[in-house]
N, CA, C and O atoms as a MOPAC input file, in Angstrom:
PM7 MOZYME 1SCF
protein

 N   -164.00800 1   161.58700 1    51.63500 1
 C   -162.64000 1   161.16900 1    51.89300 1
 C   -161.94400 1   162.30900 1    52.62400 1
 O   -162.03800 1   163.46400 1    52.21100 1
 N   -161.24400 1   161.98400 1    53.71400 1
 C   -160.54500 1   163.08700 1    54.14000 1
 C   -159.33800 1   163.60200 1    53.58200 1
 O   -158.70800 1   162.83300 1    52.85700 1
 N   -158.81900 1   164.92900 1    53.80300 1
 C   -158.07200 1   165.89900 1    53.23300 1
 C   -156.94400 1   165.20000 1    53.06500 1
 O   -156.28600 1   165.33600 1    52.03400 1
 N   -156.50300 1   164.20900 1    54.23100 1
 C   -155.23800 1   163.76400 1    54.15700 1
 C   -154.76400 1   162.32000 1    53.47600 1
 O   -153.73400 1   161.70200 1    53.20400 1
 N   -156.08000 1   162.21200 1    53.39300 1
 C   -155.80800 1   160.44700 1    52.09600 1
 C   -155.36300 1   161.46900 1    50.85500 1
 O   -154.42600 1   161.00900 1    50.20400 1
 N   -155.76800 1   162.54500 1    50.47600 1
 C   -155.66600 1   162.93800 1    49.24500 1
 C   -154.18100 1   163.46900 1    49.63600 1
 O   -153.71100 1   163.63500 1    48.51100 1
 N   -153.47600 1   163.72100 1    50.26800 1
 C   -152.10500 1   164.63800 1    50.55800 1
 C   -150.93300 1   163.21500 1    49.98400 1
 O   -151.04400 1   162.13400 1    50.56200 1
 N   -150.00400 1   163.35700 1    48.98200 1
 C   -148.80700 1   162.20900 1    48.86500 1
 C   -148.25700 1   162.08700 1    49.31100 1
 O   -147.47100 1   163.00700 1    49.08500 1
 N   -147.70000 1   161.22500 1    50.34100 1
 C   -146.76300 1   161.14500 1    51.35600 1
 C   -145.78400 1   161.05900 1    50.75800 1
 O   -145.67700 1   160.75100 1    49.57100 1
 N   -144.63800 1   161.41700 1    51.78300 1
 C   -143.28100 1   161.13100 1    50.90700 1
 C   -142.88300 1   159.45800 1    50.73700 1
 O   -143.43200 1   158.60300 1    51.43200 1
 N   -142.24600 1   159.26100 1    50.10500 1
 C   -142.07800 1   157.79300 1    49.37100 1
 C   -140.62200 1   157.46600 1    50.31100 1
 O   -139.66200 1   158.19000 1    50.04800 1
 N   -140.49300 1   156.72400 1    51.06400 1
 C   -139.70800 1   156.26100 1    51.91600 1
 C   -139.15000 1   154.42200 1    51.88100 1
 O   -139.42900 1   153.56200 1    51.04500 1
 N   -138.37200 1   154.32600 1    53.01700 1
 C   -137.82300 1   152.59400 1    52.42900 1
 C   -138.89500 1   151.78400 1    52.93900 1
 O   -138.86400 1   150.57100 1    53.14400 1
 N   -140.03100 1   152.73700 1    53.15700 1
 C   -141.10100 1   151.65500 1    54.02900 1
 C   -141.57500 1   150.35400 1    53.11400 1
 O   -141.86600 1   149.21900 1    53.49100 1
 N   -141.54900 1   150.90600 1    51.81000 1
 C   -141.93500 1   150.16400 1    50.32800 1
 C   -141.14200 1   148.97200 1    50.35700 1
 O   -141.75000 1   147.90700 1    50.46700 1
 N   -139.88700 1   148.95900 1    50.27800 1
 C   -138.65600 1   148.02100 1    49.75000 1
 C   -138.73300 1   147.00800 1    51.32400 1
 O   -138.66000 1   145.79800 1    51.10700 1
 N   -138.83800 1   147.32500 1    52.48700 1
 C   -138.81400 1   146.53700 1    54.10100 1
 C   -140.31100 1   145.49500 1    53.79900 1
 O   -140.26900 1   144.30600 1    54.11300 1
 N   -141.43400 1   146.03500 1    53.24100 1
 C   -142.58000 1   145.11000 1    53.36300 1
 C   -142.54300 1   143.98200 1    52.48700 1
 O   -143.12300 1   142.93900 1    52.79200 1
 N   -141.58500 1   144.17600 1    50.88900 1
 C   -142.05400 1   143.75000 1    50.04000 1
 C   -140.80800 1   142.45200 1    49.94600 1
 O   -139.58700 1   142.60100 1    50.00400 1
 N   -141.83200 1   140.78000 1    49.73500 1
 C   -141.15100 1   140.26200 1    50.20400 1
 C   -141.19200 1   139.34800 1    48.81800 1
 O   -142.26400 1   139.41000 1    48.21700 1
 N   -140.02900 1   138.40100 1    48.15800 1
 C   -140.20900 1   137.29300 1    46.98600 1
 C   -141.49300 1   136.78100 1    47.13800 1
 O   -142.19600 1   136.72900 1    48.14700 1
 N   -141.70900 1   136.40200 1    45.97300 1
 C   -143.10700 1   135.68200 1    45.65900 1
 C   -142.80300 1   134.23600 1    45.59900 1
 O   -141.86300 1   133.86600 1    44.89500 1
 N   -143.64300 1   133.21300 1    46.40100 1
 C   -143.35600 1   132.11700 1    45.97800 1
 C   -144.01200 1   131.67600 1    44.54600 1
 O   -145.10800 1   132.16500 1    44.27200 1
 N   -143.48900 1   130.91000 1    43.75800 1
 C   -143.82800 1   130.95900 1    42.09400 1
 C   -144.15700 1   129.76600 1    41.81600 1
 O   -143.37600 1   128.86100 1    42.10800 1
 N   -145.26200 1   129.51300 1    41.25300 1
 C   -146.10700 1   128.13000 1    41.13500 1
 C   -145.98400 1   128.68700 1    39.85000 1
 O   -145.87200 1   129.82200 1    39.38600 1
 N   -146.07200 1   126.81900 1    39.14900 1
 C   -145.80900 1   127.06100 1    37.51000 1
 C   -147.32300 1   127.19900 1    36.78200 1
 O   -148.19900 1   126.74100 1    37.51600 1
 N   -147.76700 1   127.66800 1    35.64900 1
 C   -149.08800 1   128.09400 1    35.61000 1
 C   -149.66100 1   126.55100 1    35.10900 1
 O   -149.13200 1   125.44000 1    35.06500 1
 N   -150.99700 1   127.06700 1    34.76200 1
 C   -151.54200 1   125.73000 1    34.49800 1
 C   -151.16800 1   125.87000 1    32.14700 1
 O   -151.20500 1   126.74700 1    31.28400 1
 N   -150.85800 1   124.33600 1    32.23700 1
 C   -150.27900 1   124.40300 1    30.78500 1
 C   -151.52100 1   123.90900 1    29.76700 1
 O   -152.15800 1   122.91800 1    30.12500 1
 N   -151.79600 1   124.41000 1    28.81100 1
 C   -152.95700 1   124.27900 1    27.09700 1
 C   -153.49500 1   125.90500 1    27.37000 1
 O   -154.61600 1   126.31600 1    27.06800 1
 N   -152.73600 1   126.46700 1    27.81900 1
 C   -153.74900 1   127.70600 1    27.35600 1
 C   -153.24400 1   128.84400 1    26.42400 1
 O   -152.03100 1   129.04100 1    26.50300 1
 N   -153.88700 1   129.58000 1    25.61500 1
 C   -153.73200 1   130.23400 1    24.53900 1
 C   -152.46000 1   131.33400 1    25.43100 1
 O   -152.55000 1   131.66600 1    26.61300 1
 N   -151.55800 1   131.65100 1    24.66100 1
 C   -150.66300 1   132.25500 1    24.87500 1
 C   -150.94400 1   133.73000 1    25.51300 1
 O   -150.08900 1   134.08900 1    26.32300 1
 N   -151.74400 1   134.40700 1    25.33000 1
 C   -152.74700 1   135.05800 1    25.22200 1
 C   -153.07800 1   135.48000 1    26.48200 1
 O   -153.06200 1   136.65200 1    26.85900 1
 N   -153.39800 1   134.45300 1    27.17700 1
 C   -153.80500 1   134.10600 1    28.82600 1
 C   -153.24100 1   134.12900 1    29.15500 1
 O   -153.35900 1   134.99600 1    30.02100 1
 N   -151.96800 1   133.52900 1    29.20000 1
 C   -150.57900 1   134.28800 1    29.98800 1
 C   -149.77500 1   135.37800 1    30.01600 1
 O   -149.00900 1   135.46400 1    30.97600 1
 N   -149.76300 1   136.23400 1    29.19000 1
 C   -149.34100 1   137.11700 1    28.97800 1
 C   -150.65300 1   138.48700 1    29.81800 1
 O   -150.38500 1   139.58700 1    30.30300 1
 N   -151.88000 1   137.85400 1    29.69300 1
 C   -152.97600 1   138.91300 1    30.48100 1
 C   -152.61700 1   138.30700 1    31.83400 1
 O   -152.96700 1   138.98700 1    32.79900 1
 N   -151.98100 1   137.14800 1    32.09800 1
 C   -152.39600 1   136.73300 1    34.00300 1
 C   -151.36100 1   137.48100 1    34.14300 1
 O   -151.63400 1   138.49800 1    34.78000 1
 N   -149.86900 1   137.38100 1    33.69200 1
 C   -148.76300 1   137.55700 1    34.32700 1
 C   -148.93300 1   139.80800 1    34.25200 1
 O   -148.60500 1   140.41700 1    35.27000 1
 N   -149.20800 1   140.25100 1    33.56800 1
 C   -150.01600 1   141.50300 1    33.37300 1
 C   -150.76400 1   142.10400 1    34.48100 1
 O   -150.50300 1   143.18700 1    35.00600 1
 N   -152.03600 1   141.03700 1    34.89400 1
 C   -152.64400 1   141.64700 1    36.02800 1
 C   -151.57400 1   141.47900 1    37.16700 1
 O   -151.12100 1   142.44800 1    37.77700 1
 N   -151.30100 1   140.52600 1    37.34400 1
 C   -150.13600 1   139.78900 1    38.81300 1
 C   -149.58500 1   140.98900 1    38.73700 1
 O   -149.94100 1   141.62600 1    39.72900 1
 N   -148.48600 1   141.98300 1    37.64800 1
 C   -148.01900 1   142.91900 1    38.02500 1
 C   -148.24500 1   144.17000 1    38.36200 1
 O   -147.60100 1   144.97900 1    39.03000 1
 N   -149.66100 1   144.23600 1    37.57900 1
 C   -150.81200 1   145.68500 1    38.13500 1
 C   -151.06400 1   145.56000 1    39.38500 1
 O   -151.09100 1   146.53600 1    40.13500 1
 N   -151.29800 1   144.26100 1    39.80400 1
 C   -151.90000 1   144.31500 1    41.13400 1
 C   -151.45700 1   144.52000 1    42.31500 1
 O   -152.09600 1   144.84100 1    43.31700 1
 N   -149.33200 1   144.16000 1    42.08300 1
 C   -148.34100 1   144.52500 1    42.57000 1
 C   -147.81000 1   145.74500 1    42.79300 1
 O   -147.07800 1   145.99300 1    43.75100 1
 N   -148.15800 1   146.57700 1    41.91000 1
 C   -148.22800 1   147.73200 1    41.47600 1
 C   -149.10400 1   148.60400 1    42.03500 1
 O   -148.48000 1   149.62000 1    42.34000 1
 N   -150.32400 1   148.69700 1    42.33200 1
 C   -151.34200 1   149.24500 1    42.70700 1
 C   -150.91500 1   148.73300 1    44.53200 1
 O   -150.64200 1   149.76700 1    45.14100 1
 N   -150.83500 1   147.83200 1    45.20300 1
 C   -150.52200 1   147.25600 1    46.23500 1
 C   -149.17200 1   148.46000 1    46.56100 1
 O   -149.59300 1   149.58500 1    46.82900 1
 N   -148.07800 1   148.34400 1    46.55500 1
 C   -147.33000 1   149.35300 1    46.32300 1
 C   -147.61600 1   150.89200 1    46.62300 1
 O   -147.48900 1   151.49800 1    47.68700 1
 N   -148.16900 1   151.49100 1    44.99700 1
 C   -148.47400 1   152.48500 1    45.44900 1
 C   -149.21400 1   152.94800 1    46.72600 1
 O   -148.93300 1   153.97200 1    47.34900 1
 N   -150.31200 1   151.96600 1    47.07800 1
 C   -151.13600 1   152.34100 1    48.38900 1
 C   -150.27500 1   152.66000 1    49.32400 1
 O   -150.30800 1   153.66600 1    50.03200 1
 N   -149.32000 1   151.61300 1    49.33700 1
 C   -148.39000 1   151.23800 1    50.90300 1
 C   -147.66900 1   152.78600 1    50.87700 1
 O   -147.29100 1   153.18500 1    51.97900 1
 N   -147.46800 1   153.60900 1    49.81800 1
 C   -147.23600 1   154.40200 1    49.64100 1
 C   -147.47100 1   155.99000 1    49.72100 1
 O   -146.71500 1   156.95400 1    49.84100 1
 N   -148.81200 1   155.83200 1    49.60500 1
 C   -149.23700 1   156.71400 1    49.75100 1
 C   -150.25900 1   157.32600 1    48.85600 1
 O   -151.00400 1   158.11700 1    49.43500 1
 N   -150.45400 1   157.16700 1    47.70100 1
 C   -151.00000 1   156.96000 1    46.64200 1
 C   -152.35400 1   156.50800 1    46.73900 1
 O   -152.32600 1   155.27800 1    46.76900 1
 N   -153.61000 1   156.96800 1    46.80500 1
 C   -154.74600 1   156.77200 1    46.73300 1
 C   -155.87600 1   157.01800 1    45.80000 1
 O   -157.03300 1   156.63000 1    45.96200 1
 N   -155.59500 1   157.43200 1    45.20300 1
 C   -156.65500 1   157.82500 1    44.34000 1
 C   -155.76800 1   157.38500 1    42.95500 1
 O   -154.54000 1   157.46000 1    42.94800 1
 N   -156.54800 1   156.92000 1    41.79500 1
 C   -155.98200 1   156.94400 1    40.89200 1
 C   -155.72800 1   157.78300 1    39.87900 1
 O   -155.33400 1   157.33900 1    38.80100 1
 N   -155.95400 1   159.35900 1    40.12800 1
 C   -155.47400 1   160.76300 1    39.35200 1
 C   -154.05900 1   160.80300 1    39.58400 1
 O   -153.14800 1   161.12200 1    38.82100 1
 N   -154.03900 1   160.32600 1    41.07700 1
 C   -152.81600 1   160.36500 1    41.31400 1
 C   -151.36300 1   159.38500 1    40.80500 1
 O   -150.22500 1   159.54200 1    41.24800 1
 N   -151.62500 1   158.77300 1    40.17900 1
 C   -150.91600 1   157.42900 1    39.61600 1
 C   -150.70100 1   157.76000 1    38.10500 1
 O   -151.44200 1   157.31100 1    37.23000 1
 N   -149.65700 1   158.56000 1    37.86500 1
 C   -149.43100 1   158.90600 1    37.02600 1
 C   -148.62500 1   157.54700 1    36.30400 1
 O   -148.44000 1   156.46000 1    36.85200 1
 N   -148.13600 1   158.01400 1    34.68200 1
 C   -147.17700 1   156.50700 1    34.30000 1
 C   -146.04100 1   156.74000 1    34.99800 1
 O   -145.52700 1   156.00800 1    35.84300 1
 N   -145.56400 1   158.11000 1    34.48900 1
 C   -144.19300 1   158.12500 1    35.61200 1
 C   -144.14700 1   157.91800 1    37.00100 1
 O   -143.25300 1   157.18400 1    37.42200 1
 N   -144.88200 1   158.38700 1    37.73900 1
 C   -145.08800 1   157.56400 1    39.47200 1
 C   -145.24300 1   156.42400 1    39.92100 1
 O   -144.93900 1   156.09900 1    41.06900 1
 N   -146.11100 1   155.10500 1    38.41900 1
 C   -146.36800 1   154.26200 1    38.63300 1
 C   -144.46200 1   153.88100 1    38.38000 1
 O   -143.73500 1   153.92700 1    39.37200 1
 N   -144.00000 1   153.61100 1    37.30400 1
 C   -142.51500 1   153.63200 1    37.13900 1
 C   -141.43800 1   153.39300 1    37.79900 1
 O   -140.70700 1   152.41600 1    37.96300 1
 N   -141.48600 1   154.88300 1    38.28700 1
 C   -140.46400 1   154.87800 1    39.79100 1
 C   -141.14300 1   153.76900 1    40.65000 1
 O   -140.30500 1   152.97200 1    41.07000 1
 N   -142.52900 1   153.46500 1    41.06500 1
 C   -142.44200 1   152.96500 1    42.22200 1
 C   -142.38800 1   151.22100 1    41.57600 1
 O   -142.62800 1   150.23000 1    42.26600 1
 N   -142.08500 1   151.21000 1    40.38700 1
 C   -141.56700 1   149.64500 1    39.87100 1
 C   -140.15100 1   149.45600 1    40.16500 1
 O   -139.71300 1   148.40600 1    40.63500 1
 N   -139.32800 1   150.63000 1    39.84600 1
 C   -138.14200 1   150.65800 1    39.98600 1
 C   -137.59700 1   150.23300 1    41.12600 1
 O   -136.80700 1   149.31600 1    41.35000 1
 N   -138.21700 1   151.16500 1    41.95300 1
 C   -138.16000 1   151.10000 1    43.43100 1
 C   -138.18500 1   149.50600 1    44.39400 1
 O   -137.46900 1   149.03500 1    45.27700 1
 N   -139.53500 1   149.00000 1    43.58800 1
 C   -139.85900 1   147.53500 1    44.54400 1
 C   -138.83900 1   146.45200 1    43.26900 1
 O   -139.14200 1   145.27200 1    43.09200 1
 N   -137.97100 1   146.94800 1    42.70900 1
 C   -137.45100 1   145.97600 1    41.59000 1
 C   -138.25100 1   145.41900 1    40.45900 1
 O   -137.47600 1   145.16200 1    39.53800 1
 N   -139.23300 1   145.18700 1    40.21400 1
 C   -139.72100 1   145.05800 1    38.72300 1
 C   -139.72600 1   146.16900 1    37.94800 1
 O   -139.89800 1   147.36600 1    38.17700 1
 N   -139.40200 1   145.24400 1    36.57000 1
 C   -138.94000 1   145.58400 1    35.13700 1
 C   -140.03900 1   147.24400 1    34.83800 1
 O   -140.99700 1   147.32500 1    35.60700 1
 N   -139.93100 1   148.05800 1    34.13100 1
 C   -140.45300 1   148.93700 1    33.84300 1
 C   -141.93900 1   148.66100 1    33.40000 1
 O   -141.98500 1   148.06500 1    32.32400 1
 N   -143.28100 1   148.97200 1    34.01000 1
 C   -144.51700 1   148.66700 1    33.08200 1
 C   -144.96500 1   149.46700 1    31.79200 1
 O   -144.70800 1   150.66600 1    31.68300 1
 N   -145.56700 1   148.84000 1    30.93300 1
 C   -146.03500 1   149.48800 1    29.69800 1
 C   -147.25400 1   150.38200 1    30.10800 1
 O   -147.78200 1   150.35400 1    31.21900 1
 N   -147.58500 1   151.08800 1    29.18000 1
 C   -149.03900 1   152.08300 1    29.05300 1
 C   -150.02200 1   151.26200 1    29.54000 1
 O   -150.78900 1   151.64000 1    30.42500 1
 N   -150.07000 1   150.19400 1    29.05100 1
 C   -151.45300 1   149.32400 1    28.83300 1
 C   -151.58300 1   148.66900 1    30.36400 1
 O   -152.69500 1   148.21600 1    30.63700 1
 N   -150.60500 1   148.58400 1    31.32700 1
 C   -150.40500 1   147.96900 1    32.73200 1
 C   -150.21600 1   148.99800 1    33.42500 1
 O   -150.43300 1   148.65500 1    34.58600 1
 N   -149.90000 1   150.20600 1    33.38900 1
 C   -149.76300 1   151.50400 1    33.77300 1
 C   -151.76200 1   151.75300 1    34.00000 1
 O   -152.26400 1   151.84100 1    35.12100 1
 N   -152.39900 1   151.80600 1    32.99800 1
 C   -154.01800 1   151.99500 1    32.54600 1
 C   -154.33700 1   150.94100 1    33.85200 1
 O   -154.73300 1   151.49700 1    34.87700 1
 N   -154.18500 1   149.38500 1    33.88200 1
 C   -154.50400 1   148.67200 1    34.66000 1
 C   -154.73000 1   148.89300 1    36.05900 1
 O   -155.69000 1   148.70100 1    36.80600 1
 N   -153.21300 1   149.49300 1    36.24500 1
 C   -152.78800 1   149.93100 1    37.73200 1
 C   -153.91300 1   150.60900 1    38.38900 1
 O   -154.44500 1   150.32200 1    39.46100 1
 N   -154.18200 1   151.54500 1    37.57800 1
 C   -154.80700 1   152.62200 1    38.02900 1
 C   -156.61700 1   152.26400 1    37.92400 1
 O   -157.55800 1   152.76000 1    38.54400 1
 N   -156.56600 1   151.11900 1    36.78700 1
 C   -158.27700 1   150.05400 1    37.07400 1
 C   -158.67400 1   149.67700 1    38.74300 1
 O   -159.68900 1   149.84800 1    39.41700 1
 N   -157.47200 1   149.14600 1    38.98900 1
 C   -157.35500 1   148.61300 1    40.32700 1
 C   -157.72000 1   149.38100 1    41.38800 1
 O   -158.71900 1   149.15400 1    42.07000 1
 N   -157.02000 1   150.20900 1    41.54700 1
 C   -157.10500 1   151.82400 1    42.21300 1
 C   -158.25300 1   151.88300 1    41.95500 1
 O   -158.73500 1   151.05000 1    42.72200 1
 N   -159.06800 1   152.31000 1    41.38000 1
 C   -160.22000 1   152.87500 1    40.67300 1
 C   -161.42600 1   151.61200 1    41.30100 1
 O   -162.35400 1   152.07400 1    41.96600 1
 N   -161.41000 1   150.86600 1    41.19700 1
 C   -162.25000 1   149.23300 1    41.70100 1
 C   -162.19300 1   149.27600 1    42.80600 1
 O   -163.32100 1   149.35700 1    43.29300 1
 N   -161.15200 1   149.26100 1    43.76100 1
 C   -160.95900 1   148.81800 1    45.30100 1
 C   -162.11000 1   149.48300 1    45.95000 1
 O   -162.78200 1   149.01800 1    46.87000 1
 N   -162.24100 1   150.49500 1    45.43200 1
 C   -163.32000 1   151.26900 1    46.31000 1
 C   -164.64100 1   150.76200 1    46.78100 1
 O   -165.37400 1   151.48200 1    47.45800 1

């Protein structure tokens, strides 16, 4: 990997200009509560991880909870937990 994927760019409005509403389909209904709460979970890791890239953010050492955070804040979703914070950084970690 070169020197400069690993360098953090500065975090700019480039984030907030790309990121556009989601159109929202209603889920499919009989499933254990369970399952929704893990889909709607990944949907936001994956938002999350998407994000950080656009960002600058490549590697997942780098994706701290607090960095992941701010950059929720930033694109407007709600604060993520530990356990979707861990995810984020699954993602990161997989793409490769």
């Amino acid at each position: 990997m070169p020197a400069a994927a690993l360098k953090p760019k500065p975090k700019s409005a480039h984030i907030s200009q790309t990121v556009r509403p989601l159109v929202k389909h209603p889920l499919p209904a009989g499933r254990p509560r369970e399952w929704y709460i893990t889909h709607n979970r990944r949907l936001k890791a994956m938002r999350l991880a998407i994000a950080l890239l656009d960002s600058g953010v490549y590697v997942p050492n780098q994706a701290r909870n607090e960095t992941i955070r701010s950059t929720a804040e930033l694109i407007g979703i709600h604060p993520p937990s530990d356990t979707t914070c861990h995810m984020v950084r699954a993602f990161m970690r997989y793409s490769r």
